[in-house]
C-alpha positions in Angstrom: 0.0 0.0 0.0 1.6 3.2 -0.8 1.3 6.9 0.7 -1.6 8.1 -1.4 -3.6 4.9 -0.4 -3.4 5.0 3.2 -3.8 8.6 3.4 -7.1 8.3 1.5 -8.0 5.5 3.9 -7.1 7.3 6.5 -9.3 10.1 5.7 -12.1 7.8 5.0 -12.1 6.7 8.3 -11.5 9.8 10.3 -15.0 10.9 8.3 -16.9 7.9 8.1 -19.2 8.6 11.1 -19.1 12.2 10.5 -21.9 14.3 9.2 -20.5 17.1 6.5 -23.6 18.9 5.9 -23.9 19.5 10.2 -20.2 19.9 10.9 -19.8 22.7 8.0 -22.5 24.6 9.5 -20.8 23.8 13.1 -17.4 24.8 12.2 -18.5 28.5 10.8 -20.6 29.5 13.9 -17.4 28.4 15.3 -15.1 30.7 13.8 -17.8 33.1 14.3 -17.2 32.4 17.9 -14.0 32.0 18.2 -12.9 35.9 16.2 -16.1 37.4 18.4 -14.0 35.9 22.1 -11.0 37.7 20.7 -12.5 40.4 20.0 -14.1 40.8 23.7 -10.9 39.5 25.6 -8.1 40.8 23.4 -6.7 43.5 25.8 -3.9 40.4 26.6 -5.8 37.8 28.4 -5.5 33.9 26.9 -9.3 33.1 26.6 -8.8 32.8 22.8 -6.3 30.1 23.2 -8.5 28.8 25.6 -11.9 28.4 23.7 -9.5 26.5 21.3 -8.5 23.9 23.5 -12.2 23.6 24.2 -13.2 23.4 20.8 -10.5 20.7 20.0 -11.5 18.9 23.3 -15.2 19.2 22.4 -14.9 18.0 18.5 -12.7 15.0 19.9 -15.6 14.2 22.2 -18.0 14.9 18.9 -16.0 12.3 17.0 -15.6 9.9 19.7 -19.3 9.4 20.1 -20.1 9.5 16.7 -18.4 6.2 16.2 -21.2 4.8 18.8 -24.2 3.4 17.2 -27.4 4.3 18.6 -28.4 0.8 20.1 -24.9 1.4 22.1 -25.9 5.2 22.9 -28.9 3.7 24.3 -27.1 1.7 27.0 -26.1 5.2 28.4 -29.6 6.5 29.5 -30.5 4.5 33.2 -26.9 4.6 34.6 -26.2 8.4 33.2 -30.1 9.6 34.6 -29.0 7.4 37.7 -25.5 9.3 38.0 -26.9 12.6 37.8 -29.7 12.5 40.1 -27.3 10.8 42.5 -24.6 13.9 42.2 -27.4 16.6 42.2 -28.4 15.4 45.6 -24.7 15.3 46.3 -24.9 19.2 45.3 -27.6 19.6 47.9 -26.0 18.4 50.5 -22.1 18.9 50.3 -22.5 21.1 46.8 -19.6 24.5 47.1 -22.1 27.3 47.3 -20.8 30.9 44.6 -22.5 34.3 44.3 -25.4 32.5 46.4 -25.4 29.7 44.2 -25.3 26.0 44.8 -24.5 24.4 42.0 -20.5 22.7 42.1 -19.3 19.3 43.7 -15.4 19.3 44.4 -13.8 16.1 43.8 -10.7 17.1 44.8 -8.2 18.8 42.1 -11.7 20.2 40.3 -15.4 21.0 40.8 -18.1 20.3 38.3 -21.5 21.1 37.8 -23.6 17.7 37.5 -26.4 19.8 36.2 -24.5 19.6 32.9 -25.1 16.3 33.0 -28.8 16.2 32.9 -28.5 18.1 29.6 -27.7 14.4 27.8 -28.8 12.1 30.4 -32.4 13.2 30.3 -33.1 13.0 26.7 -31.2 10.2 26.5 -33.1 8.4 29.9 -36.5 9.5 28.0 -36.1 8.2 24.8 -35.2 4.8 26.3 -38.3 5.1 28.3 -40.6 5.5 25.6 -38.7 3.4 23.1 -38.6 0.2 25.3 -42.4 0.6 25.8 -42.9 1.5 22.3 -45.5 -1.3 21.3 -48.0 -0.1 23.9 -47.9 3.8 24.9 -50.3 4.4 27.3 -50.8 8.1 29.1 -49.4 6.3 32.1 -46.4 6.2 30.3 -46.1 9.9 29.9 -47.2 10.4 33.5 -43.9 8.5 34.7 -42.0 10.6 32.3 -43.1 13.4 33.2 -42.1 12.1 36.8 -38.7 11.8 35.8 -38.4 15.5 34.0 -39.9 17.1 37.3 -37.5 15.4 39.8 -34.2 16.7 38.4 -35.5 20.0 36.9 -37.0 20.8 40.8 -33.4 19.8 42.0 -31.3 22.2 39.1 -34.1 24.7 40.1 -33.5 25.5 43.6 -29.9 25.6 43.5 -30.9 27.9 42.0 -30.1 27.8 38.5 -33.2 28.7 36.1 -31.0 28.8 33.3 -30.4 25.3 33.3 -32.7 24.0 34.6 -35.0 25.4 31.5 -32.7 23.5 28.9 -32.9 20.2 30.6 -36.8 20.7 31.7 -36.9 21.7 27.6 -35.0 18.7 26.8 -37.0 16.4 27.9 -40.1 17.6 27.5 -39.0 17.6 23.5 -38.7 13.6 23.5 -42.4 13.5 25.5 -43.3 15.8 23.0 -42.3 13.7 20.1 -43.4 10.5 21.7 -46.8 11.5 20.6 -48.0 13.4 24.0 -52.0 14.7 23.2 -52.4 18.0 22.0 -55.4 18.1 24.5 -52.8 17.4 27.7 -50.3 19.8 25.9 -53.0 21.9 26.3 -54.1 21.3 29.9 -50.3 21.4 31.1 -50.1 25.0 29.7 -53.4 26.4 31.7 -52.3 24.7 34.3 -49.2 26.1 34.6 -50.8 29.7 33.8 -52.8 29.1 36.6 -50.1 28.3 38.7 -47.9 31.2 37.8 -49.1 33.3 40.8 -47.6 30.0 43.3 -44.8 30.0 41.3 -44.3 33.6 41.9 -43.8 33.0 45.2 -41.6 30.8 45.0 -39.2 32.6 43.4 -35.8 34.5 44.5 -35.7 37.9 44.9 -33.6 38.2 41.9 -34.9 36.2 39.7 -38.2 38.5 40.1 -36.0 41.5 39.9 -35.0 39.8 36.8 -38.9 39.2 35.2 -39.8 42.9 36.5 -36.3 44.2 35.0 -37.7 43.5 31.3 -40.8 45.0 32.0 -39.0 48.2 33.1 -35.4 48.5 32.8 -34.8 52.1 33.1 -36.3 51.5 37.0 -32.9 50.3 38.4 -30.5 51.4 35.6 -27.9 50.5 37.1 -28.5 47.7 39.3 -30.3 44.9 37.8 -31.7 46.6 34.3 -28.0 47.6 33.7 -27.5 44.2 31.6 -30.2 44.5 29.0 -29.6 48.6 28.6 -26.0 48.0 27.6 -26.9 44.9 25.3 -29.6 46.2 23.5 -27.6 50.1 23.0 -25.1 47.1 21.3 -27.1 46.0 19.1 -28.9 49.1 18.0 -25.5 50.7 17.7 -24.4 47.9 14.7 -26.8 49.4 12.3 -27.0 47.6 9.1 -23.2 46.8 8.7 -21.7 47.0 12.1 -18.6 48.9 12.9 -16.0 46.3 12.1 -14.1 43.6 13.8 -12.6 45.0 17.2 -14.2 48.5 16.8 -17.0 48.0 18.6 -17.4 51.3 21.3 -19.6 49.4 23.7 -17.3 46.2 23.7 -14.2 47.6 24.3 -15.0 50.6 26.4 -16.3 47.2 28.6 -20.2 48.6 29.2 -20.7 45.1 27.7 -21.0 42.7 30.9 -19.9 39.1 30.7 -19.2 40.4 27.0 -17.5 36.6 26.2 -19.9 34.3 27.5 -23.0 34.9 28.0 -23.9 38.3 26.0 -21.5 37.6 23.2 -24.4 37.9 20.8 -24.3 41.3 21.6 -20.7 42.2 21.0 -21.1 40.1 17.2 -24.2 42.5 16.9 -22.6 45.7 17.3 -19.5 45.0 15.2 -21.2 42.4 12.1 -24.7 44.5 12.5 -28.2 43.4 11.3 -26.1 41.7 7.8 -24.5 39.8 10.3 -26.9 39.0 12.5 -28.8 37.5 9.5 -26.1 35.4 8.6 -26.2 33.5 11.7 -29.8 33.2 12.5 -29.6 31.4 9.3 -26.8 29.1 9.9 -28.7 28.1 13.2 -31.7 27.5 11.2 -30.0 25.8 8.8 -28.2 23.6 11.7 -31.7 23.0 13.3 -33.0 22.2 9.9 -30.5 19.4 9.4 -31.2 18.2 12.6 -34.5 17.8 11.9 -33.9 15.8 9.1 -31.7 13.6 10.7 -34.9 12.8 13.2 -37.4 12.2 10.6 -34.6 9.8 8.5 -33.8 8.1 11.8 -35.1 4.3 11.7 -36.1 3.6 15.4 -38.2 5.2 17.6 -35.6 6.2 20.4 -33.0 7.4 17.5 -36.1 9.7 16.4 -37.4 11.2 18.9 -33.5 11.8 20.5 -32.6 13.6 17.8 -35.7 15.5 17.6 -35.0 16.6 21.6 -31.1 17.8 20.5 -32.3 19.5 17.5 -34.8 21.3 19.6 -32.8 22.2 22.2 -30.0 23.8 20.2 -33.0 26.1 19.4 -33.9 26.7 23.0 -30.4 27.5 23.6 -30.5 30.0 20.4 -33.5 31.5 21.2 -33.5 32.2 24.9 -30.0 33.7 24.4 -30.6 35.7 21.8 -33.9 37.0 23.7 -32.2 37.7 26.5 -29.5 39.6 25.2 -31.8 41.6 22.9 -34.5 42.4 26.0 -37.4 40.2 24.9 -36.9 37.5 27.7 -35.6 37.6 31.1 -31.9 37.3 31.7 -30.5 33.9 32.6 -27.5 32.2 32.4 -28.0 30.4 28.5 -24.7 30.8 26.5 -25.0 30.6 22.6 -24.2 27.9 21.5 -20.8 26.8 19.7 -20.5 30.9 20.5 -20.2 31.8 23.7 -16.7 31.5 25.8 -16.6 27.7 27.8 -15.6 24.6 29.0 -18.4 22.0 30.1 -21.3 23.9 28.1 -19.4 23.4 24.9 -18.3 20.3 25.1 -21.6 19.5 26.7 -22.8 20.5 23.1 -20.5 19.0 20.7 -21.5 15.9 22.4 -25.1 16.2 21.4 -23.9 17.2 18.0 -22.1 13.4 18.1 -24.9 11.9 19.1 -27.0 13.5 16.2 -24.1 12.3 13.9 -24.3 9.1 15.8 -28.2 8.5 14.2 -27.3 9.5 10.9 -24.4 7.7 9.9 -25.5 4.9 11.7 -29.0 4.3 9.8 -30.0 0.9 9.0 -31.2 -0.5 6.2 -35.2 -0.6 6.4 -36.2 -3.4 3.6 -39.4 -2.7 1.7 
C-alpha cells in the first residue's frame, strides 16, 4: 500500500461517522465564535487560546461518540439519569455554594457542575423510556415521564439555576413531545401552569423576580439589575446595518458590555457584524436546526427519532432564549449561545449532542421494503 492509499483511507475513516452537511455549518458558527471571544478579551488575556482547547477537546468528544451506534448510545440513559440525580443530591447536600449559588461538587483537584449532566442524560433516559415501551404507549407512560423531568429540573431549580434548569426541563419535554403526548394534555399542562404562575411567583428569588420585573422596566434600576439588557440592547442598536467592524465595537471595548464573552457575546457580534451579520447566523442556526431535523425524521427507530428530535430542539432553545435575552425580549439567565459563547463543560456538553446526532445518521440501517 503506498502513501496516497493509506492517506485516502485514513481520511475515510477519520470521516466515516461524520456528518459534513452538520459539521460545515458547526465549524463557521465556530469561527464566528472563536474571532467574536477575541475580540471581547483581546486587551492580553489567553481566553482565545482557551476556547480553542475547548473546541479541540469538544470535537474529539464529537467524534468519539459518533463512532457509537445508537443501540450502544442507548445503554447510556438508566446509569447516566442514575449518576446525575445521584450527584445533584450530592450538590444539595455537600455542593460549594458561589455568588449565592449552589451548583459545584469538588472532587478534589476540580469541581463540576452535574447539572451539565442532565442536559444528555435526560433526553437520552427518555427516549429509552418511551422506546422500550414502544408497542404499547399508554398516558401512564407519559405520566412517569413526566415524573422523571420534574425530579431533576425541581433539584437544578433550587440551586438555583433557572438557566439550566430550563434547557434540561426543555429537553426532555421535547422527546415526550415527540413521543406523541395529546395536543389536549399539551393543552391542559399549559393552563395549568398559567394558573399556577401566581404559586410559582412565590416561589421565586428575589432576583430572579428582579429579573422578570427588569424587562418590563429596565430604566427603573439602571444600574443595578436593568443595567445588563440597557447596555446589550444600546449594542445592538449601535451595529446598524453593517456594524462597525471587527474589534471596533465602542460598547465592547469601552467594557459597558458585561460578561461580554460568555453569555452576552451575541451582543458584541451584533454591534460589530450589524443586522447583515446578524442575519447570517440566524440562518446558519436555522440551517443547523433544519438538518437536525432531518436527521430525526430519517432516523429508523423510535428512540434514534425522537433523541434527535429533543437535541435538535434544544439547540434552538439555547438560540432563542440567548438571543432574547441579550436583545431584551426575555428575562436574563445564564444560556450561553451555542458553539459561541466563551466555555468549557457547556461546549463540550454541546458538541456531544452534535455526536450523538451524527451518531443516528451515519449509523442508519437498512429498512427493507
Amino acid at each position: 500500500m503506498n502513501v496516497g492509499e493509506f492517506l485516502r483511507r485514513f481520511w475515510d475513516r477519520l470521516i466515516a461517522h461524520v456528518d459534513v452537511p452538520l459539521f460545515l455549518i458547526t465549524l463557521t458558527i465556530m469561527l464566528f465564535g472563536l474571532s467574536t471571544v477575541y475580540s471581547a478579551t483581546y486587551d492580553g488575556s489567553n481566553r482565545t487560546a482557551a476556547q480553542m482547547m475547548n473546541m479541540l477537546l469538544g470535537l474529539s468528544v464529537m467524534w468519539g461518540v459518533a463512532q457509537l451506534p445508537p443501540q450502544k448510545l442507548m445503554r447510556f440513559g438508566v446509569p447516566l439519569y442514575v449518576l446525575g440525580v445521584v450527584l445533584l443530591v450530592l450538590v444539595y447536600l455537600f455542593g460549594i455554594k458561589v455568588n449565592g449559588s449552589k451548583r459545584w461538587l469538588s472532587i478534589g483537584i476540580t469541581r463540576i457542575q452535574p447539572s451539565e449532566i442532565l442536559k444528555i442524560a435526560m433526553p437520552l433516559m427518555l427516549a429509552w423510556y418511551f422506546h422500550k415501551h414502544e408497542a404499547a404507549l399508554k398516558l401512564r407512560h407519559y405520566v412517569v415521564a413526566c415524573l422523571l423531568l420534574v425530579v431533576p429540573f425541581a433539584m437544578i431549580a433550587k440551586q438555583p439555576d433557572l438557566g439550566t434548569a430550563i434547557l434540561v426541563g426543555a429537553a426532555g419535554f421535547y422527546v415526550i413531545f415527540f413521543a406523541g403526548l395529546p395536543w389536549k394534555v399539551i393543552v391542559g399542562l399549559l393552563a395549568a401552569a398559567g394558573g399556577a404562575a401566581p404559586f410559582v411567583w412565590t416561589l421565586l428569588h428575589d432576583y430572579q423576580r428582579k429579573r422578570i420585573l427588569t424587562l418590563i422596566d429596565p430604566s427603573a434600576d439602571p444600574l443595578g439589575a436593568g443595567y445588563h439588557i440597557i447596555q446589550s440592547t444600546i449594542a445592538i442598536g449601535s451595529g446598524g446595518p453593517f456594524g462597525k467592524g471587527w474589534l471596533s465595537g465602542t460598547q465592547t471595548h469601552l467594557e459597558f458590555i458585561p460578561e461580554r464573552h460568555t453569555d452576552f457575546i451575541f451582543a458584541v457580534f451584533s454591534e460589530e457584524r450589524g443586522l447583515l451579520g446578524n442575519t447570517l447566523l440566524v440562518t446558519l442556526y436555522l440551517a443547523l436546526i433544519g438538518r437536525g431535523l432531518m436527521i430525526s425524521a430519517n432516523a429508523s427507530t423510535l428512540f434514534a427519532r425522537i433523541l434527535a428530535g429533543s437535541i435538535t430542539l434544544s439547540f434552538f432553545t439555547y438560540a432563542f432564549v440567548n438571543m432574547g435575552m441579550v436583545s431584551g425580549i426575555l428575562p436574563v439567565v445564564g444560556v450561553p449561545l451555542p458553539f459561541m459563547s466563551y466555555g468549557g463543560t457547556a461546549l463540550v456538553t454541546l458538541f456531544l449532542a452534535l455526536g450523538i446526532l451524527m451518531s443516528i445518521q451515519t449509523h442508519r440501517m437498512l429498512v427493507k421494503k
